[in-house]
ZADREN-168830 format. One record per atom (N, C-alpha, C): residue number from 1; residue in three letters; chain; atom name; x, z, y. Coordinates in Angstrom, 1 decimal. Atoms other than C-alpha are relative to their C-alpha. Layout:
N
NUM  ALA  A  CA  X  Z  Y
...
//
This chain:
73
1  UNK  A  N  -1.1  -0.2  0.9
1  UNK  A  CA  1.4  4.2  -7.9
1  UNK  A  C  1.3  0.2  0.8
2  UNK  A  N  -0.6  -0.6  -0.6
2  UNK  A  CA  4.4  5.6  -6.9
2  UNK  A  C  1.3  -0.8  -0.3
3  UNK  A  N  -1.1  1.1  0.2
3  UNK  A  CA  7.9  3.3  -6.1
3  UNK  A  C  0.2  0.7  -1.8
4  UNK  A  N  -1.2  0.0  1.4
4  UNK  A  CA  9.6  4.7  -9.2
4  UNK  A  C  -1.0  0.1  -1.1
5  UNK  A  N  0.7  0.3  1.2
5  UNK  A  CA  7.0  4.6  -11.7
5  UNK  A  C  -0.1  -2.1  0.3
6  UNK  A  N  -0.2  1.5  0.2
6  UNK  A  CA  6.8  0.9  -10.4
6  UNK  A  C  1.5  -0.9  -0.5
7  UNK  A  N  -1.6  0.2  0.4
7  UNK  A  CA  10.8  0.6  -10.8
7  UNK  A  C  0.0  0.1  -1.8
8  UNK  A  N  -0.2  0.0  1.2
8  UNK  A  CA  10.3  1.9  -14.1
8  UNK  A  C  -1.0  -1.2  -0.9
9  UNK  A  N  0.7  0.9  0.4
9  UNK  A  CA  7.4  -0.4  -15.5
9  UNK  A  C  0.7  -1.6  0.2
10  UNK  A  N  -0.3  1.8  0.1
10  UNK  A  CA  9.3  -3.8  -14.0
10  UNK  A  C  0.9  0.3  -0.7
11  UNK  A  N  -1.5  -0.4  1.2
11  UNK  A  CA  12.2  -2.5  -16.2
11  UNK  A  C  -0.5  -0.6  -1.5
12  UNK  A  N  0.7  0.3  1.6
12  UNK  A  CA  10.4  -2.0  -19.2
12  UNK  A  C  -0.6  -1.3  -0.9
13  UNK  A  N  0.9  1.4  0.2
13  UNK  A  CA  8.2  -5.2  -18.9
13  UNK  A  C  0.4  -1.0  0.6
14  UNK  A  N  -0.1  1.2  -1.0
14  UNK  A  CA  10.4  -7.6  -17.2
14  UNK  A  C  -0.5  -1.5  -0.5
15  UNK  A  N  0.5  1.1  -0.1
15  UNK  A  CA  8.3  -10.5  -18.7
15  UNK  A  C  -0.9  -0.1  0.4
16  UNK  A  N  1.4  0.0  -0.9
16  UNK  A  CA  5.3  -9.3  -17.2
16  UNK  A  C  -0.1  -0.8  1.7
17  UNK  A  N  -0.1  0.5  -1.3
17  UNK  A  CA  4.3  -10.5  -13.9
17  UNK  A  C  -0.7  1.4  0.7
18  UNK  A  N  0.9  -1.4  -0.7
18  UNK  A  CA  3.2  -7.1  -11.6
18  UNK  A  C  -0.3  -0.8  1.5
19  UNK  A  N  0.5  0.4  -1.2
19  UNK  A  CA  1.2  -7.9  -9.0
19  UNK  A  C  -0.4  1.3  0.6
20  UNK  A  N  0.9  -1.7  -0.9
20  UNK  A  CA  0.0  -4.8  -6.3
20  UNK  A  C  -0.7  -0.5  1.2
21  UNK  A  N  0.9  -0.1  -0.8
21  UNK  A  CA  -2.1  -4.6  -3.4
21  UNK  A  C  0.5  0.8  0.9
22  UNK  A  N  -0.8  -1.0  -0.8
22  UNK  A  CA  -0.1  -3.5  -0.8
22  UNK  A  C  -1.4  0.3  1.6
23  UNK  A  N  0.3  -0.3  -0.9
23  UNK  A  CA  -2.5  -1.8  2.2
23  UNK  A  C  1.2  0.4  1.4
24  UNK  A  N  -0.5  -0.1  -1.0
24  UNK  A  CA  -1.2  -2.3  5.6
24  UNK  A  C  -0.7  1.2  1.1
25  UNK  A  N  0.4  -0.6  -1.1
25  UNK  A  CA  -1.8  1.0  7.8
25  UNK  A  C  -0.2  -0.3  1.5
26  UNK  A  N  -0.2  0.4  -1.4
26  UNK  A  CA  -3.0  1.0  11.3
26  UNK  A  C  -0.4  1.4  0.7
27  UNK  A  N  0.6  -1.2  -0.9
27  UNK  A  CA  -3.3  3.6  14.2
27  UNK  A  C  -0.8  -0.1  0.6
28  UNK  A  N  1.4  -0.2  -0.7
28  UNK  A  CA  -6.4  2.5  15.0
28  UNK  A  C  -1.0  0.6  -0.7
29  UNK  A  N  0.7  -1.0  1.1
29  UNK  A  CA  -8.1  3.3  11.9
29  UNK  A  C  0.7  1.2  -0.5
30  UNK  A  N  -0.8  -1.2  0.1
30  UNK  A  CA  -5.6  6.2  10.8
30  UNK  A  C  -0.4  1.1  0.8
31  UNK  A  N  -0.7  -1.0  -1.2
31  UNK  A  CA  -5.6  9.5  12.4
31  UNK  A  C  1.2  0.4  -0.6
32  UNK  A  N  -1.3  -0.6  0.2
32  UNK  A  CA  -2.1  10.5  10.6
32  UNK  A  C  0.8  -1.3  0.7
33  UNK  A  N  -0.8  0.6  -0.6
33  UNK  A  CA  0.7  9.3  12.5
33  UNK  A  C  0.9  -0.6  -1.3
34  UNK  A  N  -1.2  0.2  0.4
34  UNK  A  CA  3.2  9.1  9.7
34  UNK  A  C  -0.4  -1.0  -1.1
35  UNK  A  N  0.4  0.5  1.2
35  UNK  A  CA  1.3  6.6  7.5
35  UNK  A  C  0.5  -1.2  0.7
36  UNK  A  N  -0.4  1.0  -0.7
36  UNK  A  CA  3.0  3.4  9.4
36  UNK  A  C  1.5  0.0  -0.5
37  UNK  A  N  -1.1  -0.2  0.3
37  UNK  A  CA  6.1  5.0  8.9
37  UNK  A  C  1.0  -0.1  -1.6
38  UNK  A  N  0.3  -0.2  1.6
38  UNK  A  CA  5.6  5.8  5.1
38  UNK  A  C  0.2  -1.5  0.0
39  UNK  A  N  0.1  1.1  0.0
39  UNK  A  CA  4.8  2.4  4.9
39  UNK  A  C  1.4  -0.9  -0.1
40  UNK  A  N  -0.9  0.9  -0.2
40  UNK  A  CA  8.0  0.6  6.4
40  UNK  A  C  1.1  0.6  -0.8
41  UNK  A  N  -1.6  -0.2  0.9
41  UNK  A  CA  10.3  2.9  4.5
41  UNK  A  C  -0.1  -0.1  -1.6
42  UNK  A  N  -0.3  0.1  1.6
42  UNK  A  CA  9.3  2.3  1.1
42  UNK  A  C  -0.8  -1.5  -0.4
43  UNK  A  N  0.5  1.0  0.3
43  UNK  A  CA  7.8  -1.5  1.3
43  UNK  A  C  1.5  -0.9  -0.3
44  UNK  A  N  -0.6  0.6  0.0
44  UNK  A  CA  11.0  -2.8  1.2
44  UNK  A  C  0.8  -0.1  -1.7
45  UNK  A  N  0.2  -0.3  1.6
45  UNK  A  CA  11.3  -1.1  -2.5
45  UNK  A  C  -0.8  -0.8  -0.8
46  UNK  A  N  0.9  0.5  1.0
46  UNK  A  CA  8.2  -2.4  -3.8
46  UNK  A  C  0.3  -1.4  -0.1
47  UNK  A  N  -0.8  1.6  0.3
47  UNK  A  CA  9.3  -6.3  -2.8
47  UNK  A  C  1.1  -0.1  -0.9
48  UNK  A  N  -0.8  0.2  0.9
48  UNK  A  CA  11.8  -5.5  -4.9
48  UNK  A  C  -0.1  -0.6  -1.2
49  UNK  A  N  0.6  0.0  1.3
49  UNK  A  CA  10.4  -4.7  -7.7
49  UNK  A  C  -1.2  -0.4  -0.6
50  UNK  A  N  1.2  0.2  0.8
50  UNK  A  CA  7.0  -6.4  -7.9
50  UNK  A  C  -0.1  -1.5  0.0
51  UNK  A  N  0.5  1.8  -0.2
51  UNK  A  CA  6.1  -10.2  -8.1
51  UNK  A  C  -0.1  -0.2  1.0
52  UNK  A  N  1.2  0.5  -0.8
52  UNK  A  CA  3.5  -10.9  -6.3
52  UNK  A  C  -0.7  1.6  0.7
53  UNK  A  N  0.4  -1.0  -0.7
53  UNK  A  CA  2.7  -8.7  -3.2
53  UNK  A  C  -1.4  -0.8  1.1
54  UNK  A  N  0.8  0.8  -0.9
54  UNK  A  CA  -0.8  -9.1  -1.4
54  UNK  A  C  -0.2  1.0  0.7
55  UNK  A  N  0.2  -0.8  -1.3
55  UNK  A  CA  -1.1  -7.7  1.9
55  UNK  A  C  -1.1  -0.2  0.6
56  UNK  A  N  1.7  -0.5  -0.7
56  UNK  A  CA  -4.4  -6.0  3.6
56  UNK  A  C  0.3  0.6  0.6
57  UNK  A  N  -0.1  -0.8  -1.2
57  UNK  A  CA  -4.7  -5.4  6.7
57  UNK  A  C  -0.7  1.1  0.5
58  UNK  A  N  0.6  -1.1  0.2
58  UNK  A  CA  -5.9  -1.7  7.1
58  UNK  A  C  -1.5  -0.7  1.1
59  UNK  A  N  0.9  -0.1  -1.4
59  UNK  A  CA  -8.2  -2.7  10.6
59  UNK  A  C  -0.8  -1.2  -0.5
60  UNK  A  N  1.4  1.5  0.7
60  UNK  A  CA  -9.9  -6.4  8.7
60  UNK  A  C  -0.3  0.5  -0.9
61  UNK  A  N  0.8  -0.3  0.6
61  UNK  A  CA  -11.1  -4.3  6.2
61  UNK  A  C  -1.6  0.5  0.3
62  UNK  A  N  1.6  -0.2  -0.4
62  UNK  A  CA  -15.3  -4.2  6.6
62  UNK  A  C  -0.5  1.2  -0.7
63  UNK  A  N  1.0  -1.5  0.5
63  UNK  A  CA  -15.7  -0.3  5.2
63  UNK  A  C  0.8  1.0  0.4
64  UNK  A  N  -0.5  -0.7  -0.5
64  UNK  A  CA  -13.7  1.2  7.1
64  UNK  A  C  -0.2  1.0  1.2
65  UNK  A  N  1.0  -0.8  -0.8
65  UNK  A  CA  -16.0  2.0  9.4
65  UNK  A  C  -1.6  0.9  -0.6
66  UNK  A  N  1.3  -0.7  1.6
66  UNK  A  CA  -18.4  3.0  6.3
66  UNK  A  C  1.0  1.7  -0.2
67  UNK  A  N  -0.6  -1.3  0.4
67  UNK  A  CA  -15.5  5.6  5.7
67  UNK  A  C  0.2  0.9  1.0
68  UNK  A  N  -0.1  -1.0  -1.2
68  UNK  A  CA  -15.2  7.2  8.9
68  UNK  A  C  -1.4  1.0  0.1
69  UNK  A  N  1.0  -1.2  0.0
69  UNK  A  CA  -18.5  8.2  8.6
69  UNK  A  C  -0.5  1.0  -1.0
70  UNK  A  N  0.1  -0.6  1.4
70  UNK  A  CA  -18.2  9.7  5.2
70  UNK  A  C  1.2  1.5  0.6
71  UNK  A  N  -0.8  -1.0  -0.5
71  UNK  A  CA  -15.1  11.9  6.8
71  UNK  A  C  -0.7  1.4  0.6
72  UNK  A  N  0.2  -1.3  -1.0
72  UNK  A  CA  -15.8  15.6  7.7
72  UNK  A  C  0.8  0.3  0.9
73  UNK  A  N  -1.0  -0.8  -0.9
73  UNK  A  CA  -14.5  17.0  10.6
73  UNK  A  C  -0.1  0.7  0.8
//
């Protein structure tokens, strides 16, 4: 979901509770560089505007090595 669609939803629904699922990139699993960067410049938005944020660490996820091999290249 995209910051401003989440900006707009806590607006609309501020008695809701919004919870997300924030994925933490890494450059070990990554090959784009700029996903770290993405990352730090728009997480500081989402704290804004969501409740409850649960952070996952891209590299402790156990299919991520399942996905590499699904990748063509």
């Amino acid at each position: 979901m995209e910051i401003q669609q989440i900006a707009k939803v806590s607006q609309e629904f501020p008695e809701r509770i919004m919870r997300i699922f924030l994925i933490i990139p890494s450059t070990k699993v990554s090959d784009t560089i700029v996903k770290p960067y993405n990352y730090t410049q728009s997480v500081h938005q989402i704290v804004e505007n969501v409740d409850e944020v649960m952070r996952i660490d891209n590299e402790k996820m156990p299919f991520h090595k399942m996905l590499r091999l699904l990748v063509w290249r």
